[in-house]
C-alpha positions as CSV (number, residue, x, y, z in Angstrom):
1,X,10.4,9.4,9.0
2,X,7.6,11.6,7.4
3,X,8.4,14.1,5.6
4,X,5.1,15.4,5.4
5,X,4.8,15.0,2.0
6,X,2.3,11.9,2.7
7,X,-0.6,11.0,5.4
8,X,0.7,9.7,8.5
9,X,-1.6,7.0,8.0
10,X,0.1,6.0,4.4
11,X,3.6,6.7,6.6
12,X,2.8,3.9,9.1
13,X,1.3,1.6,6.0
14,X,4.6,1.4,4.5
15,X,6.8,1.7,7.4
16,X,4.3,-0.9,9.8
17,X,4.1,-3.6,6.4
18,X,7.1,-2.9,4.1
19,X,9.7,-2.9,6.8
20,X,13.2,-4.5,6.9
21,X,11.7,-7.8,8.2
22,X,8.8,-7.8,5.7
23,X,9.6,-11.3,4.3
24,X,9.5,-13.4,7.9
25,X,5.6,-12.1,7.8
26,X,4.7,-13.2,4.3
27,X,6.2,-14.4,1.0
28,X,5.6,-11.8,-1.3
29,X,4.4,-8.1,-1.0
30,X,1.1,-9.3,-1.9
31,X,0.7,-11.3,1.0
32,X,2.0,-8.4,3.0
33,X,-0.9,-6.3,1.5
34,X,-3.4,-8.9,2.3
35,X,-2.2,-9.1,6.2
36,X,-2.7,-4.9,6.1
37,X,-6.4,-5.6,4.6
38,X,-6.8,-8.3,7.8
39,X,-5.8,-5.9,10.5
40,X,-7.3,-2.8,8.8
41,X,-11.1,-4.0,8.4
42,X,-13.0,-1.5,7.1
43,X,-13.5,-0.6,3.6
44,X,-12.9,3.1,3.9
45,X,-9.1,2.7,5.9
46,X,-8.6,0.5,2.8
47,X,-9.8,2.9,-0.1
48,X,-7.9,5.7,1.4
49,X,-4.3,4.5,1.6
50,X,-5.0,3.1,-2.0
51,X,-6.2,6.9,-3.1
52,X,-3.5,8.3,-1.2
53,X,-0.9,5.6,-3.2
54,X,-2.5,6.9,-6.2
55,X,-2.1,10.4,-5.4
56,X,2.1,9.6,-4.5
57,X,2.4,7.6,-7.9
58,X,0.4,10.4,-10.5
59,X,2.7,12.7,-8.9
60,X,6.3,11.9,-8.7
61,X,8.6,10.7,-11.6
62,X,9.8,7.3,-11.6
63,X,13.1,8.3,-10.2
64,X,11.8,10.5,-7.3
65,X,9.0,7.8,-6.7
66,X,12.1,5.3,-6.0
67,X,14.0,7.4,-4.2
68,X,11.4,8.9,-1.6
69,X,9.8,5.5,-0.9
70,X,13.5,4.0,-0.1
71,X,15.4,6.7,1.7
72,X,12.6,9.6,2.8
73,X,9.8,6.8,3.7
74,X,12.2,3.9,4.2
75,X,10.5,0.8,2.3
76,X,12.3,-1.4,2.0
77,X,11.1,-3.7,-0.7
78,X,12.3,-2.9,-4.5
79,X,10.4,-4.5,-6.9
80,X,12.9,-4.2,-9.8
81,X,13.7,-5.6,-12.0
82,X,10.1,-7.2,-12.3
83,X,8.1,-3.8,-12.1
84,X,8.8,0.1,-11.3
85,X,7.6,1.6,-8.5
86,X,4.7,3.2,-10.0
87,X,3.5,-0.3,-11.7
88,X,3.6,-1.6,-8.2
89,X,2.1,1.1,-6.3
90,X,-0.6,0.9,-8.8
91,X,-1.1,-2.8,-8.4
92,X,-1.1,-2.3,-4.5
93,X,-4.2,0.4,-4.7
94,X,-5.9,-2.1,-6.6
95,X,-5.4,-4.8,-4.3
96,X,-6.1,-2.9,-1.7
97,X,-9.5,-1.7,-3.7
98,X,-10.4,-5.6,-3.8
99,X,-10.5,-6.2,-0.7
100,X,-12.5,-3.2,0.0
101,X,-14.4,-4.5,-2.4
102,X,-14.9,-7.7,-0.7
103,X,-16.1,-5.7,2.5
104,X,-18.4,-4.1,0.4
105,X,-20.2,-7.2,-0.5
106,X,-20.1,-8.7,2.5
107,X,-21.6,-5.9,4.2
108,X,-24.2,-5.4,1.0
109,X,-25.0,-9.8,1.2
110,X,-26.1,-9.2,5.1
111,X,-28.6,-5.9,4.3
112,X,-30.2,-8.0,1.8
């Protein structure tokens, strides 16, 4: 369902995670994120889909953003009312970051 617009990689994210059946895997979209960050190990599969979230929020409007991620990419979680879709891209990346983070240290805590 690419359009080409987006990595294949960010493609699969939302389309692997944020399917129709997204709420029989966890209870909330953060939870969803967190069982990405557990299949997806490393640190640097993490940062990128974040950065390449970042890149899809700075550059569509609010409107287009909702509209691409529903019907090109085929999410199929709306966070509205609570948030837009930028606020919740953006809070994705940065959970995504954390647990990148978390890698970080625990790769860091064993060199030391």
């Amino acid at each position: 369902m690419n359009d080409s617009s987006i990595s294949t990689e960010l493609d699969q994210f939302f389309g692997a995670y944020f399917h129709q059946d997204w709420d029989l895997e966890a209870d909330d979209w953060q939870g969803i994120v967190d069982h990405f960050a557990s299949a997806n190990p490393t640190d640097e599969a993490q940062r990128q889909i974040a950065q390449e979230i970042d890149d899809v929020r700075t550059t569509r409007s609010e409107p287009d953003l909702a509209q691409f991620l529903i019907r090109k990419v085929g999410v199929c979680y709306d966070p509205r009312p609570e948030s837009t879709f930028k606020e919740w891209l953006g809070q994705i990346a940065a959970r995504l970051r954390m647990h990148a983070n978390k890698i970080d240290g625990r790769i860091a805590s064993r060199h030391e």
